[in-house]
C-alpha positions in Angstrom: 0.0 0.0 0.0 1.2 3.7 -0.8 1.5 5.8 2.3 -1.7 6.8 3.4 -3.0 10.2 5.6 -6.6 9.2 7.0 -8.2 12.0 8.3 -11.2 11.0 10.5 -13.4 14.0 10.7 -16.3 15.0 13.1 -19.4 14.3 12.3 -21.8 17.4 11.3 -25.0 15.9 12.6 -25.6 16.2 16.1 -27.0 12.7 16.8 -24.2 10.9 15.6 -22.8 9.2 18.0 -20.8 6.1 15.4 -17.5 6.6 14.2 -16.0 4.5 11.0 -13.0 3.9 13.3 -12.5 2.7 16.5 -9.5 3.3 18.6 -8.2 0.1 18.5 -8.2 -0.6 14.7 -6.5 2.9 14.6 -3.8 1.4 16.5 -3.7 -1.3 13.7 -3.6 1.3 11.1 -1.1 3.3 12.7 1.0 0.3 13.2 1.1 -0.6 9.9 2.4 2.8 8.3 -1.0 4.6 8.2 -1.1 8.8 9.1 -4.4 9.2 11.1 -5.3 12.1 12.3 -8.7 12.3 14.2 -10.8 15.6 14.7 -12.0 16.3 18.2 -16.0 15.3 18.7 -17.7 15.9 21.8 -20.1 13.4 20.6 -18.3 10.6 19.2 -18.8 7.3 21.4 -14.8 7.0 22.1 -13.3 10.4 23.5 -10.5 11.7 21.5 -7.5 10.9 24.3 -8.1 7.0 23.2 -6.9 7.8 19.3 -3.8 9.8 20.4 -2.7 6.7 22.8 -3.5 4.8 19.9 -0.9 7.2 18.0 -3.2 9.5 15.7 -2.7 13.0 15.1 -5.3 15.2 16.6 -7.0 17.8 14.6 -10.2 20.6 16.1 -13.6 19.6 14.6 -14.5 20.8 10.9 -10.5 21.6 9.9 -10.5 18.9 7.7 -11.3 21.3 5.0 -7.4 22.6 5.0 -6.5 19.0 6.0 -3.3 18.1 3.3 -3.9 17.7 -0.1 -3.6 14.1 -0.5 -5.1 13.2 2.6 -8.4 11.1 2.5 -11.6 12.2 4.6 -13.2 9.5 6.1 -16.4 9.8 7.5 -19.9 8.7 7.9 -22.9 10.8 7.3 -23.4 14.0 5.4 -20.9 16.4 4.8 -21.9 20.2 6.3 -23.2 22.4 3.5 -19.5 24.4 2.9 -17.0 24.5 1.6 -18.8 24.9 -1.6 -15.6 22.8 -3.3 -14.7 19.5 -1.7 -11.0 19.0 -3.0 -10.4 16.1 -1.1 -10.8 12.1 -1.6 -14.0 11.3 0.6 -15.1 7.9 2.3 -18.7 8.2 3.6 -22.3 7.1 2.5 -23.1 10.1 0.1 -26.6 8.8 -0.4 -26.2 10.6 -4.0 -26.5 8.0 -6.5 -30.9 7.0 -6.5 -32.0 10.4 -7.3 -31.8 11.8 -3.3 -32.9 15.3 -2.7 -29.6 17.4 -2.3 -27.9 14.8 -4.6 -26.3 16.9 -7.0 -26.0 19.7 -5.0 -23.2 17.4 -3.5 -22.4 16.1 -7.1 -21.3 19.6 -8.2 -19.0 20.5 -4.8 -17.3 18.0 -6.0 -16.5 18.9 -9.5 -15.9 21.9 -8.6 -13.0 21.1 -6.5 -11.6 18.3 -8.4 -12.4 15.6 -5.1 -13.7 12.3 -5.3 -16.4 10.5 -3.4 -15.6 7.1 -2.2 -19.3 6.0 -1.3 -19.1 3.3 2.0 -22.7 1.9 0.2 -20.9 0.9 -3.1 -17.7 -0.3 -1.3 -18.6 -3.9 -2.8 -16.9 -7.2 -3.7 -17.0 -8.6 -7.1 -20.6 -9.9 -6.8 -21.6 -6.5 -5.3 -22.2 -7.9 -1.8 -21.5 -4.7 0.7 -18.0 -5.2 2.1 -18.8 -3.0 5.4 -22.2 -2.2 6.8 -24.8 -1.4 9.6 -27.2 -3.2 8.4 -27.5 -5.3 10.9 -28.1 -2.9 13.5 -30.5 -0.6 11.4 -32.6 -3.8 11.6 -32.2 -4.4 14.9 -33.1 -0.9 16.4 -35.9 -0.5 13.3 -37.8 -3.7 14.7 -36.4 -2.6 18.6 -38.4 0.7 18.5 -41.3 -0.7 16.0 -42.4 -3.2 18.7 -41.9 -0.4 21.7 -43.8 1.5 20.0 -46.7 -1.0 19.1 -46.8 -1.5 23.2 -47.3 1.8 23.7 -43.8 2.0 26.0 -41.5 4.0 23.2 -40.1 7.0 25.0 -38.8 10.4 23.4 -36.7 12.1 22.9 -34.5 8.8 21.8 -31.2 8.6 23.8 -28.2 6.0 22.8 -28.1 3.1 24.9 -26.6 -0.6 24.8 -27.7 -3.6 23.4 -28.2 -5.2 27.1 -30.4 -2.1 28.5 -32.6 -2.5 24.9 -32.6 -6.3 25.4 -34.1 -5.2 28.6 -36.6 -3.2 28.0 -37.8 -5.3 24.6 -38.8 -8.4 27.0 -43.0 -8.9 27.3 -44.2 -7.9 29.9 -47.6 -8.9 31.7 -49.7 -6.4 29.6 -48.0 -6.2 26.5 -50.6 -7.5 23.7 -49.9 -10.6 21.8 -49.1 -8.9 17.8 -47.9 -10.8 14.3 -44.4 -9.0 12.5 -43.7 -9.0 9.6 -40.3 -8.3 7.9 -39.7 -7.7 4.5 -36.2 -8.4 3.3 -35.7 -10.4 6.3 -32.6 -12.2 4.9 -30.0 -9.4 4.2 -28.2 -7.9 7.5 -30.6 -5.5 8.2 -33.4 -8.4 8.0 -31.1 -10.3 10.3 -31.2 -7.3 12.2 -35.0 -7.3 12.6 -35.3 -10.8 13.4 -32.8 -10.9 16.0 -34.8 -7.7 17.7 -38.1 -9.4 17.0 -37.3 -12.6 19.1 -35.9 -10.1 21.6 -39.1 -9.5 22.1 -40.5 -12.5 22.4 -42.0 -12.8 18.6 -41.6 -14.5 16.1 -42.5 -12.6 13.1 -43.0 -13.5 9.1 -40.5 -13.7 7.1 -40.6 -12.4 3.6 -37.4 -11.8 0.6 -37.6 -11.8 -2.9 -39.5 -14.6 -3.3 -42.6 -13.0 -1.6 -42.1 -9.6 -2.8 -42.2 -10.8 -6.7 -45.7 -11.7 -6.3 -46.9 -9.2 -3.1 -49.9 -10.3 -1.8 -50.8 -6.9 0.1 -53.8 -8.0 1.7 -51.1 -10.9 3.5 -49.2 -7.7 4.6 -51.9 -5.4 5.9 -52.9 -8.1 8.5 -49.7 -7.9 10.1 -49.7 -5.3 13.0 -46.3 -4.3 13.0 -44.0 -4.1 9.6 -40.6 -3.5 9.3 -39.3 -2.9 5.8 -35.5 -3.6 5.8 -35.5 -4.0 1.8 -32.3 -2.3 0.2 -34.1 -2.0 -4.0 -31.5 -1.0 -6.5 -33.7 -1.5 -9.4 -37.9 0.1 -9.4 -40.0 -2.2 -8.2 -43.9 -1.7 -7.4 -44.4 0.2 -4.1 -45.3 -2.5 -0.9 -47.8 0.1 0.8 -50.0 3.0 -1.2 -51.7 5.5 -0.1 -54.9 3.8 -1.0 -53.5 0.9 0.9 -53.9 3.0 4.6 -57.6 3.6 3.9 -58.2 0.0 4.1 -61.0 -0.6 6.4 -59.5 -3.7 7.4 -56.4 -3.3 8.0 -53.8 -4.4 10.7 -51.2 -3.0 10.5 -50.8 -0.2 13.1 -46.8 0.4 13.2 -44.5 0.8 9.9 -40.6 1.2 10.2 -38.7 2.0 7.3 -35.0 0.9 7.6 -34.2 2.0 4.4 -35.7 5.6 4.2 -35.5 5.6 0.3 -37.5 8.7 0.8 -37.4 10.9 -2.0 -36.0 8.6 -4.3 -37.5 6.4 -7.7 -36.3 3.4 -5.6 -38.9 4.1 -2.4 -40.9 1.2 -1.9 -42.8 2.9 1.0 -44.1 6.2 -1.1 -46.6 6.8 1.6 -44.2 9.4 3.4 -43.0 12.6 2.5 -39.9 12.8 5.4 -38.2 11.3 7.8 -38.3 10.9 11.5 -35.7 12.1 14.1 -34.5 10.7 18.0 -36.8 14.1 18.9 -39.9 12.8 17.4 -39.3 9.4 16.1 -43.0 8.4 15.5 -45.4 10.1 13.2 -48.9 9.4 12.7 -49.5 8.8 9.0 -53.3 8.0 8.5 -56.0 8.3 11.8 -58.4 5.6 10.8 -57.3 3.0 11.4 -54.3 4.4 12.8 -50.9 3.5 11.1 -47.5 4.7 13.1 -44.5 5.7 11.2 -40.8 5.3 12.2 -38.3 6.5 9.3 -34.8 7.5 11.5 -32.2 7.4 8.9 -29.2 6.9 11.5 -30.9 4.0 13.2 -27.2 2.3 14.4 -25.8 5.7 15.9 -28.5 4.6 19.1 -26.5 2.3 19.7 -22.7 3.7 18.7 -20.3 0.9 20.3 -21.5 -1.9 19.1 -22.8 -0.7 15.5 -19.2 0.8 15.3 -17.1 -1.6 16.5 -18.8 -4.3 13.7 -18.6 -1.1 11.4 -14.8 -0.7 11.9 -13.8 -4.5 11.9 -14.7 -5.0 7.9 -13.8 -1.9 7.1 -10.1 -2.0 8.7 -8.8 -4.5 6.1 -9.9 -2.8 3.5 -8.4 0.6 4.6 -5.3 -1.0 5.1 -5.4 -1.9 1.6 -6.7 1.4 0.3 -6.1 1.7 -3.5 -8.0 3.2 -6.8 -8.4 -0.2 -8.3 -10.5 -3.6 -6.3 -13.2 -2.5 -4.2 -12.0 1.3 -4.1 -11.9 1.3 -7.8 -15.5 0.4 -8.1 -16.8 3.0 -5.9 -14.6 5.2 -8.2 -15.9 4.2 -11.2 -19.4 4.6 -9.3 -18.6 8.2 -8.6 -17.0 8.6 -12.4 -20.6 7.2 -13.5 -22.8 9.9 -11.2 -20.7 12.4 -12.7 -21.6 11.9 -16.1 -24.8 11.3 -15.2 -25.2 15.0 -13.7 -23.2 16.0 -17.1 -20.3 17.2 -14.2 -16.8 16.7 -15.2 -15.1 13.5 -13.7 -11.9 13.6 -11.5 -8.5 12.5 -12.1 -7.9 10.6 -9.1 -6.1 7.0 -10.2 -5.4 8.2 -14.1 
């Protein structure tokens, strides 16, 4: 591997709790030839003194916009809306590439500076399995809160917690009413996810993948009472739910959680939502009668920031410690290269 300057940046949005790297595979990385500097975060799950033992650079929050040339930003969620030029190689989940609102907003900071985006969602193998994910835990919590919610005993504003506490509180209790799941995509990670949080609960939902959503039977699905939709669609597919779906006199289901939160994008397979819910107000009320509940929290894992990033930061180690323009970094390249074009924006240089 060429000599590498990792620059792990503070996150802009004030409920992120994750980070990509934890301080022990920073050690590894360091050990092995790596420059890692680490902003300061009040927020981050592991305070800042455990990088520098681990032998990172530290760095305030937000200077990773004069950050060295060929230094690489890694990071996880959006970027803060300036500088208006990113000139930097990037590693996080752009969430650019299905048509996103602010898409190519983001597209066009980059051509403008000459960076790169190194999306985390299209960091794939050669079968285009996800190499490093939180799937697992978006599923988890997205089931976790669905089924708190259904028994009335979700409590905002959301705070991050462990796995053990949520364990706790997800066990049936004497008045807690009997309920049938349902979980579509139930076996990717994030349908793992959801099943794992399910029998947490003492449930033991339906299970639906691609063989069940080829042919949807949507009167199957609106007798469930809770749903949890963990379904990552790269290609259109007919929606799951419509909005003539909630007016269904008959219907179940009471509590929807979108995992995915396609919202916004041709790909959305729950078009019955406009927006997203937050930790403040993570339930919204999307159709009075019969009532339908609505959890769409697009950070999901950060509620639970040492595990989530600890499984986060395993796969991804390896493959930072092999960081290169061609394998998986060259596909999310190309990835970026094809966005470009498709936004008619100049493509970079990086790897020619």
């Amino acid at each position: 591997m060429t000599e590498l300057h990792l620059w792990l940046r503070h996150e802009a949005r004030t409920t992120e709790r994750r980070t990509p790297i934890v301080p022990g595979d920073a050690r590894r990385l360091v050990g092995s030839g790596v420059t890692l500097t680490v902003e300061e975060s009040p927020q981050r799950v592991f305070p800042v003194e455990e990088y520098e033992a681990a032998g990172c650079r530290v760095a305030p929050a937000g200077s990773w916009v004069s950050a060295p040339g060929d230094a690489v930003v890694l990071g996880l969620k959006e970027l803060p809306a300036a500088p208006a030029r990113l000139t930097h190689r990037h590693i996080f989940f752009g969430h650019a590439y299905k048509g996103q609102p602010g898409a190519g907003d983001l597209m066009r900071r980059f051509a403008a500076g000459g960076g790169a985006l190194f999306d985390l969602e299209y960091l794939v193998d050669g079968t285009g399995r996800r190499l490093a994910a939180f799937g697992f835990w978006a599923g988890y919590l997205g089931a976790a809160l669905a089924v708190l919610q259904h028994r009335g005993r979700l409590r905002a504003p959301l705070v991050p917690t462990t796995k053990d506490r949520l364990d706790e509180t997800l066990k049936p209790g004497a008045g807690d009413p009997e309920f049938s799941g349902l979980v579509i995509g139930a076996l990717g990670r994030s349908g793992r996810g959801a099943r794992t949080a399910f029998a947490a609960a003492g449930a033991d939902p339906t299970c639906w993948d691609l063989a069940e959503t080829r042919d949807l039977d949507r009167d199957a699905l609106l007798r469930h009472d809770v749903m949890v939709n963990a379904v990552l669609a790269t290609t259109p597919v007919p929606p799951f739910l419509r909005e003539q779906d909630l007016d269904t006199p008959d219907r179940h289901l009471r509590t929807l959680c979108d995992v995915t939160c396609d919202v916004g994008s041709p790909l959305n397979v729950l078009p019955v939502y406009d927006d997203t819910t937050d930790w403040v107000e993570p339930v919204r009320r999307l159709w009075e009668e019969p009532p339908l509940d609505l959890i769409a929290i697009d950070n999901l894992p950060s509620l639970l920031p040492l595990e989530s990033s600890t499984d986060f930061s395993a796969a991804l180690l390896p493959h930072l410690l092999d960081f290169d323009v061609s394998g998986p970094w060259g596909r999310c390249l190309d990835r970026f290269r094809q966005a470009s074009r498709e936004h008619g924006l100049d493509t970079p240089r990086v790897g020619r």
